[in-house]
N, C-alpha and C positions, 0 to 999 in steps of 0.2 A: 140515115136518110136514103132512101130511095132514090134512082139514076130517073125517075119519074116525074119526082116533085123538085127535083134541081132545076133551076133558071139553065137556061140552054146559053147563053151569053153571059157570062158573070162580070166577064173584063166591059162589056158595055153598061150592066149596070153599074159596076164600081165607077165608072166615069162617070156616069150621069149622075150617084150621090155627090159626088170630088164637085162634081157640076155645080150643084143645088148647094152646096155646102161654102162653095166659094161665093155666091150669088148673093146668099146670104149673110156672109161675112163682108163684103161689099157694102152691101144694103143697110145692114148695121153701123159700117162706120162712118158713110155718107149721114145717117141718122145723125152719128155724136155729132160729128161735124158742123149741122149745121143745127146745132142744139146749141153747139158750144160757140156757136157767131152770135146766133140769134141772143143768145143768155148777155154774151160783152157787149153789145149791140143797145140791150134795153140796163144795163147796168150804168152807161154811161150820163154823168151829170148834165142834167143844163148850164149855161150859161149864165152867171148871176145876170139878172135885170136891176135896172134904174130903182125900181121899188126896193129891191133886195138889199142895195148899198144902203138909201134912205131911212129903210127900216133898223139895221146894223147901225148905221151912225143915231138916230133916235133910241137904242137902247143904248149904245155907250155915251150917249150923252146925260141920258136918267141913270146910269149906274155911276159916271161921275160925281152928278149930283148929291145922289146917296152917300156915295163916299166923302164929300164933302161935309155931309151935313152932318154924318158921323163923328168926323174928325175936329168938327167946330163944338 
């Protein structure tokens, strides 16, 4: 290569990749980051409700049943 077509600053470009390359390295783990909140965030269960035990106790009262009637 030609003394021509060389960049006349290399150590300034070499920073400015190191630059861009750490920027992005940043900017990517800031990403997981809050991928990986947001992800446990909506992962998380509700809180049974009143209907939920009601419903829970009306099937284990029909599958007693059953078993009873089975067993008679």
């Amino acid at each position: 290569m030609c003394r021509a077509t060389q960049p006349k600053h290399t150590a300034a470009i070499s920073e400015d990749i190191m630059a861009r390359t750490s920027r992005l390295l940043a900017a990517l783990a800031l990403g997981l980051a809050l991928a990986g909140v947001t992800a446990a965030a909506v992962a998380q269960p509700t809180p049974p409700t009143i209907e939920d035990h009601h419903d829970q106790s009306l099937r284990i009262q029909k599958a007693d049943e059953v078993r009873r009637a089975l067993l008679s």
